[in-house]
C-alpha positions as CSV (number, residue, x, y, z in Angstrom):
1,X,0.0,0.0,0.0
2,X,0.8,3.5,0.6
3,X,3.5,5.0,3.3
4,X,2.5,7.9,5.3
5,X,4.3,10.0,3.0
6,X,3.1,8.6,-0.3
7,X,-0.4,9.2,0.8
8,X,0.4,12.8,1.5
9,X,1.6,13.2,-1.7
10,X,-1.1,11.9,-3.3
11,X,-3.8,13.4,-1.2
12,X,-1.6,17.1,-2.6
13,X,-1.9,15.5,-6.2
14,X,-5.6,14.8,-6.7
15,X,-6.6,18.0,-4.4
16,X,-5.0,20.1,-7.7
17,X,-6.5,22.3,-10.2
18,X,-4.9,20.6,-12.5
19,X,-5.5,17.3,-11.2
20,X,-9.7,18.1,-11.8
21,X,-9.1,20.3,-14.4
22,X,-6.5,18.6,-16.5
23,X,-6.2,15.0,-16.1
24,X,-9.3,13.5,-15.1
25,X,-11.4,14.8,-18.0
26,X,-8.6,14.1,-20.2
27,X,-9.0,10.5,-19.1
28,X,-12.7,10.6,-19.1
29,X,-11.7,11.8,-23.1
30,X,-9.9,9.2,-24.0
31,X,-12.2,6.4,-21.8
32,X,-15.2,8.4,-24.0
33,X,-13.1,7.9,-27.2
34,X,-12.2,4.1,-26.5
35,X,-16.0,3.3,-26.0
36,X,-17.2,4.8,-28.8
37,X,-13.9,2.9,-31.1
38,X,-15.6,-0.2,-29.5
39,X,-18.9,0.5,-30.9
40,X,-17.8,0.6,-34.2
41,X,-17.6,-2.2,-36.4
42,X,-14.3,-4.0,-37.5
43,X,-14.8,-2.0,-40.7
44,X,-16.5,1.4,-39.3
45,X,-12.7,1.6,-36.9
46,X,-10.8,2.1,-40.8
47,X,-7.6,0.4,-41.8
48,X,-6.0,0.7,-38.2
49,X,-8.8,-1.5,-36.7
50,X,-7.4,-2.2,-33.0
51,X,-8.1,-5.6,-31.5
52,X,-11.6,-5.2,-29.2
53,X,-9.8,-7.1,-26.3
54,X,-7.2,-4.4,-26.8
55,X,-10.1,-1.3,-26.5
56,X,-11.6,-3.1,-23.9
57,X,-8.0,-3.0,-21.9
58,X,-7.5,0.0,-22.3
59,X,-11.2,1.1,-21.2
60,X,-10.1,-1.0,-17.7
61,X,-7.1,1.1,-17.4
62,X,-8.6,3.8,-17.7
63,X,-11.3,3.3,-15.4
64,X,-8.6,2.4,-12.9
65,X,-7.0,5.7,-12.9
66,X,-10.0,7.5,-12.6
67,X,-10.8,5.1,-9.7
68,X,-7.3,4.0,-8.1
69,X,-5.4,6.9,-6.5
70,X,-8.8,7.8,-4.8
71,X,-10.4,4.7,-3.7
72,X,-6.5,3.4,-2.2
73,X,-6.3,6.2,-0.2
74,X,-9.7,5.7,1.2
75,X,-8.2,2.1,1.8
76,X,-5.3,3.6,3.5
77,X,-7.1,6.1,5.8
78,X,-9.1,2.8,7.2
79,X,-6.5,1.3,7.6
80,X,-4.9,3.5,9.3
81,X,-7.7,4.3,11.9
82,X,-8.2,0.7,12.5
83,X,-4.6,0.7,13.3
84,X,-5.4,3.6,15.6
85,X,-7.9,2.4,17.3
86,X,-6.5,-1.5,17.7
87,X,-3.1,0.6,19.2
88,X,-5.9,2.4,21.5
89,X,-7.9,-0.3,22.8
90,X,-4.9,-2.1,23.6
91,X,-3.5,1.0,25.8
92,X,-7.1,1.3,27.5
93,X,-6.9,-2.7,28.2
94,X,-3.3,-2.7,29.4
95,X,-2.7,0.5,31.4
């Protein structure tokens, strides 16, 4: 997972203009733009007609960064106060 540091970082990176301004709709762009390749026929995607497991990957990848950086550091924050309170309850049970 994440150290304490890491997660700082990361908790700077997505709080950032350019973060919600710049790179999630450019991914939500590109996810957009992968869907709709998908929908196309083998002969509607033209002579560079991409493999649909290939589209499909990439549409996971996507969804993961749009997903990950947020959703782990939720992960780690529980963590982390179950830590807290297991270090806690332990203190209150052994004075």
């Amino acid at each position: 997972m994440f150290t304490q540091d890491e997660a700082d970082q990361i908790r700077r990176l997505i709080g950032t203009a350019a973060w919600r301004d710049v790179v999630l709709p450019r991914l939500r762009q590109r996810r957009e733009a992968a869907v709709n390749q998908l929908i196309l026929t083998p002969s509607e995607r033209g002579p560079k007609d991409e493999d649909p497991n290939c589209i499909r990957g990439r549409i996971l990848e996507i969804d993961y960064l749009l997903k990950a950086f947020v959703s782990d550091l939720e992960i780690y924050d529980h963590n982390q106060r179950r830590e807290e309170l297991a270090r806690q309850q332990f203190l209150a049970a052994n004075p």
